[in-house]
PyMOL CGO cylinders between C-alpha atoms (Angstrom):
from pymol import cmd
from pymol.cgo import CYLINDER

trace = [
    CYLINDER, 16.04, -2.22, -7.52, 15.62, 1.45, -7.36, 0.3, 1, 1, 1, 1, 1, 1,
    CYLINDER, 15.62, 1.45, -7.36, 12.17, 1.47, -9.17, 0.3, 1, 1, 1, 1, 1, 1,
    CYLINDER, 12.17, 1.47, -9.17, 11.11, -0.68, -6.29, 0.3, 1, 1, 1, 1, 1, 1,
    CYLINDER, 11.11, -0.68, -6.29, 11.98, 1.56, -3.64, 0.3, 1, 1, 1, 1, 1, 1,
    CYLINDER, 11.98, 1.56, -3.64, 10.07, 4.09, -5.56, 0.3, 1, 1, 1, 1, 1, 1,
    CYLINDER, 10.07, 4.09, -5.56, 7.12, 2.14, -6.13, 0.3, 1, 1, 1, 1, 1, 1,
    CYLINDER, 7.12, 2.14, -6.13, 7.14, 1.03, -2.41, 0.3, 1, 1, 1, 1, 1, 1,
    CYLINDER, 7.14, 1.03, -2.41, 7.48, 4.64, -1.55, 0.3, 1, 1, 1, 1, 1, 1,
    CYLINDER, 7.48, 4.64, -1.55, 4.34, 5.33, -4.01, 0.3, 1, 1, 1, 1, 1, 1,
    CYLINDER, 4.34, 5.33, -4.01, 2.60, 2.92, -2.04, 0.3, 1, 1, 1, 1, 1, 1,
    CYLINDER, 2.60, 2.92, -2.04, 3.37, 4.39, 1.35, 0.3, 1, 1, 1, 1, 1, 1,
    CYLINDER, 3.37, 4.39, 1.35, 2.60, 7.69, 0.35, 0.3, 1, 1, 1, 1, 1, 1,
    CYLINDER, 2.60, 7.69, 0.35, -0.66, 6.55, -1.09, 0.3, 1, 1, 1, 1, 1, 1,
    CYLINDER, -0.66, 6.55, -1.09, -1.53, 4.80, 2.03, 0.3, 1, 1, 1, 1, 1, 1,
    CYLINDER, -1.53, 4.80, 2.03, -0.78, 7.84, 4.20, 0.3, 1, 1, 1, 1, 1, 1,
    CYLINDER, -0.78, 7.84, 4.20, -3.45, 10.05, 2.02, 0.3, 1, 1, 1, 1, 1, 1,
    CYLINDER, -3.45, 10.05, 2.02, -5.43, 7.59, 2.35, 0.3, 1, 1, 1, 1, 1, 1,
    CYLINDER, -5.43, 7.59, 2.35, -5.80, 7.15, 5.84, 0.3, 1, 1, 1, 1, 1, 1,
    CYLINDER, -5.80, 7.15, 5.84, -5.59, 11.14, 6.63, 0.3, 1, 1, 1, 1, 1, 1,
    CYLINDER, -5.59, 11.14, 6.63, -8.51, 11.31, 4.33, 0.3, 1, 1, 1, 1, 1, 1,
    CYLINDER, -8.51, 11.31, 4.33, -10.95, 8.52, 6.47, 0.3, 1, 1, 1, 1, 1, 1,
    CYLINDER, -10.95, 8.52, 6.47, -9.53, 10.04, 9.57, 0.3, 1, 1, 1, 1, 1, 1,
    CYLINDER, -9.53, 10.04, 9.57, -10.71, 14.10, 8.55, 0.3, 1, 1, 1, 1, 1, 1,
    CYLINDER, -10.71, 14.10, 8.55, -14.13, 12.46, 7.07, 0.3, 1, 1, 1, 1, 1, 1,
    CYLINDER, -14.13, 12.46, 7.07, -14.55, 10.39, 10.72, 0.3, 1, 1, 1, 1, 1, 1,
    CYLINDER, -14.55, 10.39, 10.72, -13.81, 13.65, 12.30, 0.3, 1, 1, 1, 1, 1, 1,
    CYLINDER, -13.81, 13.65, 12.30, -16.02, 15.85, 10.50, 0.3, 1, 1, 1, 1, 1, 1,
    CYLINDER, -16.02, 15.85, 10.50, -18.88, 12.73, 10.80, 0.3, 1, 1, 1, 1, 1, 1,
    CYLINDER, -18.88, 12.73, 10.80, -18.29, 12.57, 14.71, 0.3, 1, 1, 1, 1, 1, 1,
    CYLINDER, -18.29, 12.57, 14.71, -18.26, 16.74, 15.00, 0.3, 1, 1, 1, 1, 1, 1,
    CYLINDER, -18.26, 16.74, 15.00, -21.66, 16.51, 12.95, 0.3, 1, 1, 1, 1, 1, 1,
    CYLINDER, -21.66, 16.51, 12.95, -23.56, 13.68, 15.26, 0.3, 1, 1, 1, 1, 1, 1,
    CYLINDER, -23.56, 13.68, 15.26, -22.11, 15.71, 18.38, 0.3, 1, 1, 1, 1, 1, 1,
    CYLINDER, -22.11, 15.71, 18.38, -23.43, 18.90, 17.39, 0.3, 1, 1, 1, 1, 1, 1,
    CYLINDER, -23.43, 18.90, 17.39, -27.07, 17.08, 16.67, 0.3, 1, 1, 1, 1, 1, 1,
    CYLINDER, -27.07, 17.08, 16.67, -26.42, 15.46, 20.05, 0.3, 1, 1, 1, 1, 1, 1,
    CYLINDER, -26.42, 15.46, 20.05, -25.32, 18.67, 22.02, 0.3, 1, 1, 1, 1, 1, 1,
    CYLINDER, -25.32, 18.67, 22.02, -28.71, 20.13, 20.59, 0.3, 1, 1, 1, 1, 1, 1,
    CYLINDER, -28.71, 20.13, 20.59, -30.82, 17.29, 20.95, 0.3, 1, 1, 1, 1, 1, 1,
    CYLINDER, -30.82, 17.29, 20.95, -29.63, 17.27, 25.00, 0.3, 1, 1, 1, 1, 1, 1,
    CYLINDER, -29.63, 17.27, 25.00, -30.42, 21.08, 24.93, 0.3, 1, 1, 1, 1, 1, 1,
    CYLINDER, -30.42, 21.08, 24.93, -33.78, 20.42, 23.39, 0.3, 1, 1, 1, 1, 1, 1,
    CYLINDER, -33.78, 20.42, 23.39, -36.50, 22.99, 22.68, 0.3, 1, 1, 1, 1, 1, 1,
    CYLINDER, -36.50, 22.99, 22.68, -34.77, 25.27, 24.18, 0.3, 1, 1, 1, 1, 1, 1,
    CYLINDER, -34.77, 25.27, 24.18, -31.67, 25.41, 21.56, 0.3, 1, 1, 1, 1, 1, 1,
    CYLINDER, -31.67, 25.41, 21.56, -31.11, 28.25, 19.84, 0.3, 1, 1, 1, 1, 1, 1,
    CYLINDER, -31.11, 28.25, 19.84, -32.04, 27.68, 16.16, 0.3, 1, 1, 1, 1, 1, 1,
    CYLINDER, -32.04, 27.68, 16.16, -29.05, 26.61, 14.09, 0.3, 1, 1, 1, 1, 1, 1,
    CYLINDER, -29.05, 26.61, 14.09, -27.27, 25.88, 17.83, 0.3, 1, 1, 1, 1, 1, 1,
    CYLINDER, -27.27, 25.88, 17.83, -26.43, 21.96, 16.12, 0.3, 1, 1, 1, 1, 1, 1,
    CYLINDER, -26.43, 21.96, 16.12, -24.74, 24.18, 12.73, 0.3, 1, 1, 1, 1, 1, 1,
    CYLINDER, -24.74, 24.18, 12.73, -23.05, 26.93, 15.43, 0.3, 1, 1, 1, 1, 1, 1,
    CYLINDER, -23.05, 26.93, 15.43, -21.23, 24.22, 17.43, 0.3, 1, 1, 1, 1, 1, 1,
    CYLINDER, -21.23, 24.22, 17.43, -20.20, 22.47, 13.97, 0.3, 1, 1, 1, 1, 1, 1,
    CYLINDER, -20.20, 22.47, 13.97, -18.69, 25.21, 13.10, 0.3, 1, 1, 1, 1, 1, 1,
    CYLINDER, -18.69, 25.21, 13.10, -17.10, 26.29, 16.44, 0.3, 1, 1, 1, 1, 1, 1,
    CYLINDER, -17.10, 26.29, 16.44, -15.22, 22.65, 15.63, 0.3, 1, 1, 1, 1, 1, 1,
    CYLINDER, -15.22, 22.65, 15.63, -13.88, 23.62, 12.60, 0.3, 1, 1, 1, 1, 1, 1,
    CYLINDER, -13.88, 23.62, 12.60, -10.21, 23.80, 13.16, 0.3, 1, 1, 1, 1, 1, 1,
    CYLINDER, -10.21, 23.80, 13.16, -10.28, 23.08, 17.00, 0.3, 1, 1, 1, 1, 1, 1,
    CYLINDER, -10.28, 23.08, 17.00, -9.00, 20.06, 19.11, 0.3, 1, 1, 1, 1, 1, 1,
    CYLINDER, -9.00, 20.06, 19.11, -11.87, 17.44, 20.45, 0.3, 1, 1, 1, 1, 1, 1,
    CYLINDER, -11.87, 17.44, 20.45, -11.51, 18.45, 23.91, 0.3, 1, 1, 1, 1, 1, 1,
    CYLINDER, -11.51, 18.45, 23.91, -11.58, 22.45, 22.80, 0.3, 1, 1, 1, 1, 1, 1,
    CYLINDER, -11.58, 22.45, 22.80, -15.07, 20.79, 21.25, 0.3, 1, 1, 1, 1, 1, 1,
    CYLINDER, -15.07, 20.79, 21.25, -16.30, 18.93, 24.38, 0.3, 1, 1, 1, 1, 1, 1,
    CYLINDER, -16.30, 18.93, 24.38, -14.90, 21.90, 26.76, 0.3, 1, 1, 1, 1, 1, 1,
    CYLINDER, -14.90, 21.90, 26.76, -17.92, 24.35, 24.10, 0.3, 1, 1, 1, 1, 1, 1,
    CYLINDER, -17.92, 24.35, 24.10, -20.73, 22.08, 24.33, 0.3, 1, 1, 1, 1, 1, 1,
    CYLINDER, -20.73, 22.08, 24.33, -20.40, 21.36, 27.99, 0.3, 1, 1, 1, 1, 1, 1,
    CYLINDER, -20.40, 21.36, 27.99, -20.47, 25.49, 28.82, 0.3, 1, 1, 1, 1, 1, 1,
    CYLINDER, -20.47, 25.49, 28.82, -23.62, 25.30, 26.10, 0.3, 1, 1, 1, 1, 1, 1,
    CYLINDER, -23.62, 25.30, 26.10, -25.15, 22.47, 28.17, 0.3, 1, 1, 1, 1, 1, 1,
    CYLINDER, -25.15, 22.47, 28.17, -24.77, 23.85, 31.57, 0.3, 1, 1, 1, 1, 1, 1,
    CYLINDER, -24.77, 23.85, 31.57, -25.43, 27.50, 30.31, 0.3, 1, 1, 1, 1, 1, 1,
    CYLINDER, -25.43, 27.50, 30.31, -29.03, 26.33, 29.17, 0.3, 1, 1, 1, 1, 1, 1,
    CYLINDER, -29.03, 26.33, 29.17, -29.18, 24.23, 32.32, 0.3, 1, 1, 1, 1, 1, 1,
    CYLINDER, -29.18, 24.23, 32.32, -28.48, 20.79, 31.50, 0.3, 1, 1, 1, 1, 1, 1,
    CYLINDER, -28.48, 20.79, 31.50, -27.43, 18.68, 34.29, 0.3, 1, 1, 1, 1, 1, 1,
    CYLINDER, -27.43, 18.68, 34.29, -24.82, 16.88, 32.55, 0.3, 1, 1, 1, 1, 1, 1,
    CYLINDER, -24.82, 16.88, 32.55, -21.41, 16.08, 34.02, 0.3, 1, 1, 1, 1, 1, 1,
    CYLINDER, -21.41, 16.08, 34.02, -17.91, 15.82, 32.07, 0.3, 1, 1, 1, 1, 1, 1,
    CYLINDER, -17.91, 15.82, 32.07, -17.77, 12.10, 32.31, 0.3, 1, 1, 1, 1, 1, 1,
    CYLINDER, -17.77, 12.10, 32.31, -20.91, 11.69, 30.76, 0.3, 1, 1, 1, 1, 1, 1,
    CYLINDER, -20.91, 11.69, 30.76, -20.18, 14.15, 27.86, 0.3, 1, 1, 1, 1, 1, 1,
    CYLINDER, -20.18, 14.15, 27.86, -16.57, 12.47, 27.26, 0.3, 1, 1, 1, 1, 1, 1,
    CYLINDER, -16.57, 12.47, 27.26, -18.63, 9.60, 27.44, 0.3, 1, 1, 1, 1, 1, 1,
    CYLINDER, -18.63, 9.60, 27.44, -21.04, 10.45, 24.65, 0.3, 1, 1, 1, 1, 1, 1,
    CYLINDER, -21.04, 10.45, 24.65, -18.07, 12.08, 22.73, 0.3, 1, 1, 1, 1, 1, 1,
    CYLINDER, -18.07, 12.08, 22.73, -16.43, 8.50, 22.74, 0.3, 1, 1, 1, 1, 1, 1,
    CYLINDER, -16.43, 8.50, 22.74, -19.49, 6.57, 21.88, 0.3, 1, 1, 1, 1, 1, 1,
    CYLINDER, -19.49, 6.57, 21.88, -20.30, 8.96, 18.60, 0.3, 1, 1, 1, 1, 1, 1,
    CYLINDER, -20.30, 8.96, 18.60, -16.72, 9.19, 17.77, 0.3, 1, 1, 1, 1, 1, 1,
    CYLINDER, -16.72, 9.19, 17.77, -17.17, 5.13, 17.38, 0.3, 1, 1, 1, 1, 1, 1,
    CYLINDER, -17.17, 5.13, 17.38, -20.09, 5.45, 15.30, 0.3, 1, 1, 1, 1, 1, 1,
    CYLINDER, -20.09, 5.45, 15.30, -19.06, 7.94, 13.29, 0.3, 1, 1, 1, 1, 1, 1,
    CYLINDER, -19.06, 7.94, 13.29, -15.53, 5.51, 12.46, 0.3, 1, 1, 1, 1, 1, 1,
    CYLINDER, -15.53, 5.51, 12.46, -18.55, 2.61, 11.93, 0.3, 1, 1, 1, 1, 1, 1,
    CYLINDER, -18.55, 2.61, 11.93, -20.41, 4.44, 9.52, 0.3, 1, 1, 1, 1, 1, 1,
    CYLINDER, -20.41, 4.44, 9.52, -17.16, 5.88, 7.40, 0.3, 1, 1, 1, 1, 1, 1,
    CYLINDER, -17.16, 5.88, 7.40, -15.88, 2.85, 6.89, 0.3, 1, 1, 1, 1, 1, 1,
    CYLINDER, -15.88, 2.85, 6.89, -18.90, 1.20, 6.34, 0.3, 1, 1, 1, 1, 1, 1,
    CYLINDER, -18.90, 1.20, 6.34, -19.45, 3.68, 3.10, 0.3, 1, 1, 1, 1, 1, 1,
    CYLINDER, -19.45, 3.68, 3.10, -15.95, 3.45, 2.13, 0.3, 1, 1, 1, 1, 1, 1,
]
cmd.load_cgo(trace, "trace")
């Protein structure tokens, strides 16, 4: 009986580093097509390596701390873009990114 609490524990655990592992490679996938988005919005005007500079910047940081950077960026280098748009955007590449993840996993 005990070995199959163990196992069952095994299993959980297992499960958990699993699932932490998908959700830090969606993360770092969604950061990555953000930061070509943020630059792509920005366009010729982007500083070169802005797309690497932002990835970076969301190395460690919340999503909003991330959306909050690029939206300064975009305004700063006058984009008319509003917050609802950019959260927005945010969602739709944070979908994608989940999409394409999985869909290599």
């Amino acid at each position: 009986m005990e070995e199959s609490f163990k196992d069952r524990e095994h299993q959980f655990e297992a499960k958990f580093a699993h699932d932490e592992e998908l959700r830090f490679k969606i993360i770092a996938h969604r950061n990555k097509l953000f930061a070509a988005w943020a630059a792509g919005q920005i366009g010729a005007a982007a500083p070169a390596g802005y797309a690497d500079t932002l990835l970076q910047f969301a190395f460690g940081r919340s999503a909003s701390d991330l959306i909050h950077q690029a939206l300064h960026d975009l305004q700063s280098h006058g984009v008319a873009i509003t917050d609802g748009k950019l959260h927005k955007a945010f969602d739709q590449l944070t979908q994608q990114a989940e999409a394409e993840v999985m869909a290599a996993s």
